[in-house]
N, CA and C atoms as an extended XYZ file, in Angstrom:
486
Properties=species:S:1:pos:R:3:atomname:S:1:resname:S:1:resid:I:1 pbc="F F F"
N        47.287      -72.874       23.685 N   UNK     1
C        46.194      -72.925       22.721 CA  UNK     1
C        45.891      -74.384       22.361 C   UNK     1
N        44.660      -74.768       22.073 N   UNK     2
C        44.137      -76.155       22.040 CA  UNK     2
C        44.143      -76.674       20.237 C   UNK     2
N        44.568      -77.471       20.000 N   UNK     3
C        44.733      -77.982       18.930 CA  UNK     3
C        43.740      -78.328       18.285 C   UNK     3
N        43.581      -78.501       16.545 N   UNK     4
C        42.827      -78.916       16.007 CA  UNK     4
C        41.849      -80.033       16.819 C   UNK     4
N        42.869      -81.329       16.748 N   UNK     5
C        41.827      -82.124       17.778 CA  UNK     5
C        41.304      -82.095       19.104 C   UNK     5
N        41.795      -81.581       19.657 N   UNK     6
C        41.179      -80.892       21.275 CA  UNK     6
C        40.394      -80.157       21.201 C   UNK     6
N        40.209      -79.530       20.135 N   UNK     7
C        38.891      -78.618       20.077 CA  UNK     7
C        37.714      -79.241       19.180 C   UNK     7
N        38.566      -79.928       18.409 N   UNK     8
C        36.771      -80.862       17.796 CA  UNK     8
C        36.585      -82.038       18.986 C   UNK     8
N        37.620      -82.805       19.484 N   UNK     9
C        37.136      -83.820       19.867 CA  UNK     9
C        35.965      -83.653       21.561 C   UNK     9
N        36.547      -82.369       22.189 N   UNK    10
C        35.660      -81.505       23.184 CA  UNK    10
C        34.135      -81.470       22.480 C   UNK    10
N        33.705      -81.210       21.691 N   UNK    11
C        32.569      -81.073       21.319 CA  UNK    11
C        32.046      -82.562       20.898 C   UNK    11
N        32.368      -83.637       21.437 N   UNK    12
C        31.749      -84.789       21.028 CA  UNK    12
C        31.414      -86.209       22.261 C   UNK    12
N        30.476      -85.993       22.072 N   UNK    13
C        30.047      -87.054       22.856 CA  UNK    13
C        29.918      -88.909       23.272 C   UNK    13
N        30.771      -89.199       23.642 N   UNK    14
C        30.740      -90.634       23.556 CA  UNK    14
C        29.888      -91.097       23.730 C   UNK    14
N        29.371      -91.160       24.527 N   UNK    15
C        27.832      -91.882       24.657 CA  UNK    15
C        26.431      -91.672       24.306 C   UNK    15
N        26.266      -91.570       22.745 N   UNK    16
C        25.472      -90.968       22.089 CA  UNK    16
C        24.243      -92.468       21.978 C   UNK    16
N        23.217      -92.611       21.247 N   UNK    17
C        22.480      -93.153       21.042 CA  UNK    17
C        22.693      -94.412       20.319 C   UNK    17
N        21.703      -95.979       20.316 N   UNK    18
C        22.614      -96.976       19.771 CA  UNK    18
C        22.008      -97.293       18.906 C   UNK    18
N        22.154      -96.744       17.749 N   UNK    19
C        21.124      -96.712       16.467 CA  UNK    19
C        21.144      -98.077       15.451 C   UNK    19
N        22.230      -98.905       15.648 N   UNK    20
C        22.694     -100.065       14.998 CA  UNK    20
C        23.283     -100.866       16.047 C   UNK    20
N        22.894     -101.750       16.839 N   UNK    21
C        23.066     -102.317       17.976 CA  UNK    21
C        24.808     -102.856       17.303 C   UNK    21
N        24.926     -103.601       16.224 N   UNK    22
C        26.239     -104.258       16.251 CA  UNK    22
C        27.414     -103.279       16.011 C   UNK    22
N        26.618     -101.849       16.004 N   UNK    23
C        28.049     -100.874       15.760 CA  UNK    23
C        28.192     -100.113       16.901 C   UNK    23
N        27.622     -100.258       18.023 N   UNK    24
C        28.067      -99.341       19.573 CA  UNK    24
C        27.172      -98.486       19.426 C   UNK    24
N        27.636      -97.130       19.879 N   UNK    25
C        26.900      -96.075       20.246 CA  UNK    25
C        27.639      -94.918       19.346 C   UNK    25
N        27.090      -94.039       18.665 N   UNK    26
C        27.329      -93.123       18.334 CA  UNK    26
C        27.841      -91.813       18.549 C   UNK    26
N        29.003      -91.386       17.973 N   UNK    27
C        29.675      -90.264       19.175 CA  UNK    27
C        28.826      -89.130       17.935 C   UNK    27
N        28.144      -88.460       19.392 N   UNK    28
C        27.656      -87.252       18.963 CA  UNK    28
C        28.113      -85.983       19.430 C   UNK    28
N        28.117      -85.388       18.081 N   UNK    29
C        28.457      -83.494       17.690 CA  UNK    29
C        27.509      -82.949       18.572 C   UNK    29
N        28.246      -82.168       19.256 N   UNK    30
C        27.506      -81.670       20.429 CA  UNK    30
C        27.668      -79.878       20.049 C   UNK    30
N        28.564      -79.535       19.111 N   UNK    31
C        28.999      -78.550       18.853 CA  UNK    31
C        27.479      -77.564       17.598 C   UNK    31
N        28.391      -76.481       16.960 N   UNK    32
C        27.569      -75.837       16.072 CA  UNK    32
C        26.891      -76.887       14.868 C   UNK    32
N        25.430      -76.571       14.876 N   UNK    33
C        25.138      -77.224       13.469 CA  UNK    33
C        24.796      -76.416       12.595 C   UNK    33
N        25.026      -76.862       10.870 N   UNK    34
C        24.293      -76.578        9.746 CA  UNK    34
C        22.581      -76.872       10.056 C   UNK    34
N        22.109      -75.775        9.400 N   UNK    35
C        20.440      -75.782        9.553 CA  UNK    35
C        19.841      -76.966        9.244 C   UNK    35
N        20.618      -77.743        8.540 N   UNK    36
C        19.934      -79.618        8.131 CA  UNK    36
C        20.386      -80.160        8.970 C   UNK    36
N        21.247      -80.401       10.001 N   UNK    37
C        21.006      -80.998       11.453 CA  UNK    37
C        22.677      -81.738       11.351 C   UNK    37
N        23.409      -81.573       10.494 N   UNK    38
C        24.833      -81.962       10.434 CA  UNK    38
C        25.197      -81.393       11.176 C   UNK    38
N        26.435      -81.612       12.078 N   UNK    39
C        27.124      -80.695       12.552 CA  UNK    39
C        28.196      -80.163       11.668 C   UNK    39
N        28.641      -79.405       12.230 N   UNK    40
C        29.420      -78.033       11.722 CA  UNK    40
C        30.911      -77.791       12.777 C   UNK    40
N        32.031      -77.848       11.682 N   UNK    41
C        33.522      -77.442       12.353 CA  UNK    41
C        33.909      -76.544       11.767 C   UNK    41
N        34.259      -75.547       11.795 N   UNK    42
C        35.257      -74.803       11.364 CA  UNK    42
C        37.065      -75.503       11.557 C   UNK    42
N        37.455      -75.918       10.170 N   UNK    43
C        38.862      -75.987       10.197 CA  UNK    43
C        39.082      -75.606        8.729 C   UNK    43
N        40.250      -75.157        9.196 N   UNK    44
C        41.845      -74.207        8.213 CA  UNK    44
C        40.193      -73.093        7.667 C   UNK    44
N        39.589      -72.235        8.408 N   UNK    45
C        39.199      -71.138        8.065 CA  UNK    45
C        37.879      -71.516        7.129 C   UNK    45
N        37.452      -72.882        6.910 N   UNK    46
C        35.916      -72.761        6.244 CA  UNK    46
C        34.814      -74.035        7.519 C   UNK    46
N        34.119      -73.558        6.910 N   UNK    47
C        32.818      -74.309        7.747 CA  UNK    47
C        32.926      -75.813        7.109 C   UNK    47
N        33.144      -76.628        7.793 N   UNK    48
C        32.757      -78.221        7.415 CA  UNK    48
C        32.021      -79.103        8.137 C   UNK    48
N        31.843      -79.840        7.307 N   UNK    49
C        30.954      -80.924        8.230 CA  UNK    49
C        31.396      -81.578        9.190 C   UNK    49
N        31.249      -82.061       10.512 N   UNK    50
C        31.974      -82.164       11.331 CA  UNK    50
C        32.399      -83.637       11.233 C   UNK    50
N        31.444      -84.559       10.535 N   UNK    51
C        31.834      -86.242       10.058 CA  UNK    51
C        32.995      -86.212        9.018 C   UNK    51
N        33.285      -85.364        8.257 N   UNK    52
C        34.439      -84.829        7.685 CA  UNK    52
C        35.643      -85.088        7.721 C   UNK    52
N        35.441      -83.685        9.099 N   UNK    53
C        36.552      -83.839        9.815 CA  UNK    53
C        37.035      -84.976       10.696 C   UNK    53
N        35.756      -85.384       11.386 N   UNK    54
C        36.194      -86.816       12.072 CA  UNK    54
C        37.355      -87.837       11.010 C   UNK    54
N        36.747      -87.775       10.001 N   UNK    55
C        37.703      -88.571        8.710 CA  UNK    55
C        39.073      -87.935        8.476 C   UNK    55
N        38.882      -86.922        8.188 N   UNK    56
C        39.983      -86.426        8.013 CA  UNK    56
C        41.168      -86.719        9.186 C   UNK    56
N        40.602      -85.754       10.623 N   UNK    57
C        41.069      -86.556       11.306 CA  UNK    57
C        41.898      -87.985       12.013 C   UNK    57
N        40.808      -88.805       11.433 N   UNK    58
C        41.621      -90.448       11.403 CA  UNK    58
C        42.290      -90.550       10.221 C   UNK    58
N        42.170      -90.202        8.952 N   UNK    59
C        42.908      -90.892        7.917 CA  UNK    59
C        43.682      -89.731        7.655 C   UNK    59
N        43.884      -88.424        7.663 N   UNK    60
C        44.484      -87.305        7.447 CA  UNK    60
C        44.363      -86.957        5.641 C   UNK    60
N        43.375      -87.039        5.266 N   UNK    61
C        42.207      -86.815        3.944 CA  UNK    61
C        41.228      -86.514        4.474 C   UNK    61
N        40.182      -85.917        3.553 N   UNK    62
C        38.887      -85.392        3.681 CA  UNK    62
C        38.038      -87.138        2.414 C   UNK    62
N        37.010      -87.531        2.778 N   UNK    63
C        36.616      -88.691        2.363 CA  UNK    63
C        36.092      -87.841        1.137 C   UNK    63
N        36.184      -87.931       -0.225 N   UNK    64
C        36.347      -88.107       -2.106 CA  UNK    64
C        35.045      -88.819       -2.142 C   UNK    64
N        34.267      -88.687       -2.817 N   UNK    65
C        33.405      -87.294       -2.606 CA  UNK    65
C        32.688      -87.440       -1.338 C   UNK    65
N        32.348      -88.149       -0.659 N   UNK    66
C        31.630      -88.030        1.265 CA  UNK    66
C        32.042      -89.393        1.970 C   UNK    66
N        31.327      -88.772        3.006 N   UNK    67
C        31.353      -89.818        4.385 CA  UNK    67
C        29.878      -90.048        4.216 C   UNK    67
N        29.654      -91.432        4.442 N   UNK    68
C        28.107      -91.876        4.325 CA  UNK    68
C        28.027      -92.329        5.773 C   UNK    68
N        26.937      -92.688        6.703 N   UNK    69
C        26.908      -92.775        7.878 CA  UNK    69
C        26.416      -94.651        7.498 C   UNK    69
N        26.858      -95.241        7.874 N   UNK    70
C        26.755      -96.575        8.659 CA  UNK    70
C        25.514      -96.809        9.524 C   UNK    70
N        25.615      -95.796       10.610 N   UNK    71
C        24.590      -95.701       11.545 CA  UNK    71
C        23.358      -95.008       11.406 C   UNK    71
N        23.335      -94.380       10.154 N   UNK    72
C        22.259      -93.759       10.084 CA  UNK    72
C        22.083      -92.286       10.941 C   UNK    72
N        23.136      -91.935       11.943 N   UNK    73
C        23.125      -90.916       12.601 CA  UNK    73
C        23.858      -89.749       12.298 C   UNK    73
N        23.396      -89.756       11.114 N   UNK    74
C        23.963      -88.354       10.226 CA  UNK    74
C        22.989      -87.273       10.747 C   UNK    74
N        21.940      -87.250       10.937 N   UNK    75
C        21.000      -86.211       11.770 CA  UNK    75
C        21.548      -86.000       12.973 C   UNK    75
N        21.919      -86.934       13.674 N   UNK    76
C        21.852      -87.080       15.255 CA  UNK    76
C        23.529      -86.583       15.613 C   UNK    76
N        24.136      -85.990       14.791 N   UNK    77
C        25.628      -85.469       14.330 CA  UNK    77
C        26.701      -86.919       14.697 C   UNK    77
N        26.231      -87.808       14.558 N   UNK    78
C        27.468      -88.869       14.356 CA  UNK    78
C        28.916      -88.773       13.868 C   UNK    78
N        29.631      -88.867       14.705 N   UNK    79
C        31.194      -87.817       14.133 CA  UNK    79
C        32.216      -89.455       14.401 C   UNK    79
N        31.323      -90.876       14.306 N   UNK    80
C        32.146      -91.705       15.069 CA  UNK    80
C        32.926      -92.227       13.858 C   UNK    80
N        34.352      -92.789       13.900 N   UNK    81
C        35.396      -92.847       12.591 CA  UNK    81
C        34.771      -93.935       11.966 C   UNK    81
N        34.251      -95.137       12.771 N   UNK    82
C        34.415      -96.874       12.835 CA  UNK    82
C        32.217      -96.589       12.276 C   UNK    82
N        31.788      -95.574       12.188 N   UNK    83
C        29.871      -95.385       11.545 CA  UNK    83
C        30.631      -95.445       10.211 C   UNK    83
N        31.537      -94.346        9.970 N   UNK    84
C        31.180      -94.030        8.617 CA  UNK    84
C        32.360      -94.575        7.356 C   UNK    84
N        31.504      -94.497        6.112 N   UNK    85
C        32.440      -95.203        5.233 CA  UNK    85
C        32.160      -94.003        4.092 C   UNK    85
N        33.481      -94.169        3.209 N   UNK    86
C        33.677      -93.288        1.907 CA  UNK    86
C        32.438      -93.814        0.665 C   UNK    86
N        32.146      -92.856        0.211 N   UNK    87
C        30.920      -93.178       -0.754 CA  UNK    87
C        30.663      -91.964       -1.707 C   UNK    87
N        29.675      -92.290       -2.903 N   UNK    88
C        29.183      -91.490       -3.876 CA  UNK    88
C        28.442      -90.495       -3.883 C   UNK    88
N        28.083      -89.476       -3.811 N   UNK    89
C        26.754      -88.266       -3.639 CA  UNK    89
C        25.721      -89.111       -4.519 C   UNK    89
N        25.576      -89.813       -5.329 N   UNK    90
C        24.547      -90.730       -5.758 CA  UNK    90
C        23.971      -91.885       -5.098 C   UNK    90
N        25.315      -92.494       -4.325 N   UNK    91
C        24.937      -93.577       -3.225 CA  UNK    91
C        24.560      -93.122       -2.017 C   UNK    91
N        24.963      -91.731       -1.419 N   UNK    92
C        24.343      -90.796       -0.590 CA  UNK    92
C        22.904      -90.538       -0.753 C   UNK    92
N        22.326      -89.867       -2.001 N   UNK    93
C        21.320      -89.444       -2.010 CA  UNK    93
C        20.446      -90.611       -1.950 C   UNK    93
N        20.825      -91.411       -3.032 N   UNK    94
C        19.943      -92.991       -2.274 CA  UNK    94
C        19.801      -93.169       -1.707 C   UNK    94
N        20.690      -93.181       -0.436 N   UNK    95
C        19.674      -94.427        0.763 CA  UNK    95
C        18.713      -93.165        1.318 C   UNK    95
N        19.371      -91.854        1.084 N   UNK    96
C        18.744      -90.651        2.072 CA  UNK    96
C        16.901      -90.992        1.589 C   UNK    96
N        16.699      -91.443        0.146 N   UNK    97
C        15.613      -91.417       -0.287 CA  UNK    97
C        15.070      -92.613        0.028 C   UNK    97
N        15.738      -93.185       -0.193 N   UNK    98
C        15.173      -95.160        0.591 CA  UNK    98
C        14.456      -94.923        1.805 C   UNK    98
N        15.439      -94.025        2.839 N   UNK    99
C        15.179      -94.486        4.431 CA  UNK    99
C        14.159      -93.007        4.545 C   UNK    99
N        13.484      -92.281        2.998 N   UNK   100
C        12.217      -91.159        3.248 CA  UNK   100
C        13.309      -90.025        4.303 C   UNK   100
N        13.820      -89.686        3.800 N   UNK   101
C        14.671      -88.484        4.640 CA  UNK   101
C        15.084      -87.297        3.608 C   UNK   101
N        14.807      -87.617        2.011 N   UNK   102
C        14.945      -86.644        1.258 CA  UNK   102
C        13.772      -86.536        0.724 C   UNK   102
N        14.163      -85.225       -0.659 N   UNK   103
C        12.930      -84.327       -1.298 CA  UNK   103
C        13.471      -85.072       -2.879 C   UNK   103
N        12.532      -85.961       -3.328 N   UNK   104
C        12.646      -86.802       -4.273 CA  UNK   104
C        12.561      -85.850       -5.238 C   UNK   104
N        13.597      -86.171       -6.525 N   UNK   105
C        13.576      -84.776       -7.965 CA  UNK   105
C        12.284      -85.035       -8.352 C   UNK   105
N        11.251      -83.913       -8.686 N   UNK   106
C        10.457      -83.852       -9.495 CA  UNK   106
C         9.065      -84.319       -8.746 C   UNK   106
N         9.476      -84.951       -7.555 N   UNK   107
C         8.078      -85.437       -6.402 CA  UNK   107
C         7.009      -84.193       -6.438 C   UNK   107
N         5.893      -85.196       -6.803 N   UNK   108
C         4.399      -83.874       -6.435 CA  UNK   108
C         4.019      -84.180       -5.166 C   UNK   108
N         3.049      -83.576       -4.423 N   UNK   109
C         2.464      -83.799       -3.193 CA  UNK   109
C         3.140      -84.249       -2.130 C   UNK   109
N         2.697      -85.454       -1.583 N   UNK   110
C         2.801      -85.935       -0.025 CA  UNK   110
C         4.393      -86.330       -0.085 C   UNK   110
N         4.661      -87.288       -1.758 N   UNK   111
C         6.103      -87.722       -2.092 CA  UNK   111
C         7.720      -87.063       -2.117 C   UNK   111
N         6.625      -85.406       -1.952 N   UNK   112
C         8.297      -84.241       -2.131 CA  UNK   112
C         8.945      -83.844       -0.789 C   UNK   112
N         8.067      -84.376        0.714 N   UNK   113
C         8.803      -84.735        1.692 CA  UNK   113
C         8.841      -83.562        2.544 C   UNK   113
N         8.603      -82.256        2.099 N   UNK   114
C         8.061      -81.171        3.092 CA  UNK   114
C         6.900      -81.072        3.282 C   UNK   114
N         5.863      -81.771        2.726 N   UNK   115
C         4.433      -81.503        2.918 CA  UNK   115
C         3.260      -81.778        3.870 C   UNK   115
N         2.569      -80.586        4.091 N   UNK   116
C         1.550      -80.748        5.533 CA  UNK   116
C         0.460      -81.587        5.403 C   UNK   116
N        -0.055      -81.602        4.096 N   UNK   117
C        -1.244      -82.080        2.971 CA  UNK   117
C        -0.732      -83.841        2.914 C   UNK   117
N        -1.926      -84.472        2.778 N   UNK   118
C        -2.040      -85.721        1.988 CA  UNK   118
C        -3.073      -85.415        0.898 C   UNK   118
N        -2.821      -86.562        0.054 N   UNK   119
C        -4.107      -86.121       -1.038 CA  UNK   119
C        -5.288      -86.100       -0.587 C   UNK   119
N        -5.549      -87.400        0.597 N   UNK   120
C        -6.811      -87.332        1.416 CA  UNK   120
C        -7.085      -85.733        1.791 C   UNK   120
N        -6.348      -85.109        2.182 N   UNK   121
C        -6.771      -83.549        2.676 CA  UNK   121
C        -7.047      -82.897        1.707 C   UNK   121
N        -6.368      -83.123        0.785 N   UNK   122
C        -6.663      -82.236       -0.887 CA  UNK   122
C        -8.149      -82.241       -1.326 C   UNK   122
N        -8.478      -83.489       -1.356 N   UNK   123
C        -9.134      -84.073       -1.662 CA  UNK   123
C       -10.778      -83.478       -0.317 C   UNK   123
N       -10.485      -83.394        0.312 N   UNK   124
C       -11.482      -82.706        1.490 CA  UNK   124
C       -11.526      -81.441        1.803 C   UNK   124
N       -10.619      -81.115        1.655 N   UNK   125
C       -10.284      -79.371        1.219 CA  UNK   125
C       -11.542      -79.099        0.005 C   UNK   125
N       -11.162      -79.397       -0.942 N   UNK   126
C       -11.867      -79.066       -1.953 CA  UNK   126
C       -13.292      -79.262       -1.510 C   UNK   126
N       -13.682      -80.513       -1.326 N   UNK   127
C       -14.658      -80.789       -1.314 CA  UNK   127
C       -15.380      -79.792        0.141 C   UNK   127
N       -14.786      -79.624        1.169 N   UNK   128
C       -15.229      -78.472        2.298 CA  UNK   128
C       -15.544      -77.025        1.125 C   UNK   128
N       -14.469      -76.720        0.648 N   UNK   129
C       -14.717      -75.026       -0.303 CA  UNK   129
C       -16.160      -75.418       -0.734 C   UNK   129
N       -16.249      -76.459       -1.410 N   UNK   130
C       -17.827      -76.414       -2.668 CA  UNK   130
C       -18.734      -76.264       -1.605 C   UNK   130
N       -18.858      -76.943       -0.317 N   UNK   131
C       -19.665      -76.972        0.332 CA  UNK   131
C       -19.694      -75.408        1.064 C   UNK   131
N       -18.718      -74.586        1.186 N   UNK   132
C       -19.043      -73.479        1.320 CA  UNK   132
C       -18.130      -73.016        2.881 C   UNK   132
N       -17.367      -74.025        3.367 N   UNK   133
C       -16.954      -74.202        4.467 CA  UNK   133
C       -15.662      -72.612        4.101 C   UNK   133
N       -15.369      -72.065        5.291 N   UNK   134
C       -14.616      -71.331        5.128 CA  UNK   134
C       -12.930      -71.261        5.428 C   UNK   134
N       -11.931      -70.714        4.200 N   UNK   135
C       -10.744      -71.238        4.348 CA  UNK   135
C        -9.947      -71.207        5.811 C   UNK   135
N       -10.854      -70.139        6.530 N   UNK   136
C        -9.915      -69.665        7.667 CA  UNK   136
C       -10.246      -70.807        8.922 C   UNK   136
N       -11.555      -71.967        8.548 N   UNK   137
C       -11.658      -72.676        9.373 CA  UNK   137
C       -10.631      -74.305        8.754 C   UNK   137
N       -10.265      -74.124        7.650 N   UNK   138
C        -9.950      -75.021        7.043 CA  UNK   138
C        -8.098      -74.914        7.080 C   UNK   138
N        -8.245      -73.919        7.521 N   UNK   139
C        -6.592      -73.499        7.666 CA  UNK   139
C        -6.384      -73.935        9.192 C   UNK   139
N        -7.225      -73.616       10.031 N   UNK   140
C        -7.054      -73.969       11.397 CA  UNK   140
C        -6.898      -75.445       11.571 C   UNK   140
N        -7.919      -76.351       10.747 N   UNK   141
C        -8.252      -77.673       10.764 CA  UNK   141
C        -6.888      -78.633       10.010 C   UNK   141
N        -6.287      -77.790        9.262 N   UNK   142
C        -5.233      -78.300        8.704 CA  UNK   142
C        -3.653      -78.023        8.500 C   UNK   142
N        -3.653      -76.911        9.902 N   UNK   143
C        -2.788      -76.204        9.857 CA  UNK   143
C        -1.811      -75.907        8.885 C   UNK   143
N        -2.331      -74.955        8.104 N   UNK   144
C        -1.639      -74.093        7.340 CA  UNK   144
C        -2.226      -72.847        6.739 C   UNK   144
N        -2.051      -71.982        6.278 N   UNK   145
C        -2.902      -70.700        5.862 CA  UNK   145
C        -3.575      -70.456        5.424 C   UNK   145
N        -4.199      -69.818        4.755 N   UNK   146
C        -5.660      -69.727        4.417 CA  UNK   146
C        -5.589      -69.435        3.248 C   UNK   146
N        -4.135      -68.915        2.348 N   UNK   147
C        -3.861      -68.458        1.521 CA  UNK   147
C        -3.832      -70.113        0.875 C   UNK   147
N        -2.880      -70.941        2.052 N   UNK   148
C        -2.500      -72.248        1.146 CA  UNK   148
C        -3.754      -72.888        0.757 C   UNK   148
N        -4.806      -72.870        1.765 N   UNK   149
C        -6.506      -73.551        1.478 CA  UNK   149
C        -6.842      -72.765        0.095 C   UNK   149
N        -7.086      -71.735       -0.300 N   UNK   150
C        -7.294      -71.161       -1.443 CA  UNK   150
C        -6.829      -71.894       -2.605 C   UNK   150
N        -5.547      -71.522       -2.626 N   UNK   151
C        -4.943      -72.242       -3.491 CA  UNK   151
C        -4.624      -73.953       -3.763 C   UNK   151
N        -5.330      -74.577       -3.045 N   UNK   152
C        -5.243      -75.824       -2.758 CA  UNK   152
C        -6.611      -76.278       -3.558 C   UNK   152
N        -7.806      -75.229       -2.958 N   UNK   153
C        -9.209      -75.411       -3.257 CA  UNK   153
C        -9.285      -75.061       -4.935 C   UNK   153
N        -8.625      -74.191       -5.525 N   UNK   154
C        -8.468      -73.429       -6.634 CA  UNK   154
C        -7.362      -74.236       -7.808 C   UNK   154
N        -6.944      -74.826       -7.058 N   UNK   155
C        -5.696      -75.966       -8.074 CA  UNK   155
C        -4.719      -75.239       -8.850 C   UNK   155
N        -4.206      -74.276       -8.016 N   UNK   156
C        -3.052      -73.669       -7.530 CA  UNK   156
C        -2.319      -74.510       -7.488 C   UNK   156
N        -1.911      -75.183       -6.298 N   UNK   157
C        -1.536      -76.311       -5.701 CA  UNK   157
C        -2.339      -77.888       -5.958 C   UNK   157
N        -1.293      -78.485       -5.743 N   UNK   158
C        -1.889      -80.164       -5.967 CA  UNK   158
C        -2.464      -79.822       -7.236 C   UNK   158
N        -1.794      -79.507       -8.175 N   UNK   159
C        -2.958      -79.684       -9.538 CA  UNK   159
C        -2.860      -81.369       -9.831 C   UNK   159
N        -1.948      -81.879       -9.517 N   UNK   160
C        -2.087      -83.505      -10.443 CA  UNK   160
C        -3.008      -84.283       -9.281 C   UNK   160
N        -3.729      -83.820       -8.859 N   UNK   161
C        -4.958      -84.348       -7.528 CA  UNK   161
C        -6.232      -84.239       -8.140 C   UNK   161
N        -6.904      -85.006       -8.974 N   UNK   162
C        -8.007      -84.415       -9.460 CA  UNK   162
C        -9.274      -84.545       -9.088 C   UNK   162
């Protein structure tokens, strides 16, 4: 039977992408991911992050309170020991928001980071409805539903767009 590390380190790729030229190449999780693009280990019976375990791994601790990526290849499942350093869920969520990769607290519109809309579209949306244009062509034109054009046109949505 294959050991803790023989079975994570099988799922990782040495020659991953070179996202920070002075730090090498990134060993990428080739294995299961979490739906946000981390990878995913199962050890001692729960689901973890697989940069985690890489830590754990080398230092034989789990990194208090995370592993922050160095390389930035926390998407790209970066599992390499020498990317990542111990850090804050506050100093985490920062840079995630610096480098536009998170959903800012309390963000309206284009700023909350899932959105299909700019205000420019808001803003033409509306102005297409008065003119009489129809949502189902305006849903096509802006891909999204016809329900969302309604409510977009109606200030449903985007109300702080005026």
């Amino acid at each position: 039977m294959c050991s803790v590390e023989c079975r994570f380190w099988s799922k990782v790729e040495k020659n991953g992408p070179v996202l920070r030229p002075e730090l090498g190449p990134c060993w990428v999780w080739t294995g299961a991911r979490f739906r946000f693009g981390y990878g995913q280990f199962r050890f001692q019976d729960k689901a973890e992050l697989a940069h985690r375990v890489a830590w754990r791994l080398e230092t034989g601790v789990f990194p208090e309170p995370c592993a922050l990526h160095e390389c930035d290849g926390g998407t790209v499942g970066c599992v390499r020991f020498s990317h990542l350093r111990e850090g804050t869920q506050a100093a985490n969520n920062s840079e995630m928001f610096a480098k536009g990769r998170g959903k800012l607290p309390n963000a309206r519109g284009e700023r909350q980071g899932h959105s299909k809309l700019t205000t420019a579209d808001v803003i033409e949306i509306r102005a297409a409805r008065e003119r009489g244009v129809l949502c189902s062509e305006l849903a096509r034109r802006f891909n999204i539903t016809d329900g969302a054009v309604s409510a977009v046109a109606t200030r449903r949505l985007w109300r702080h767009v005026g």
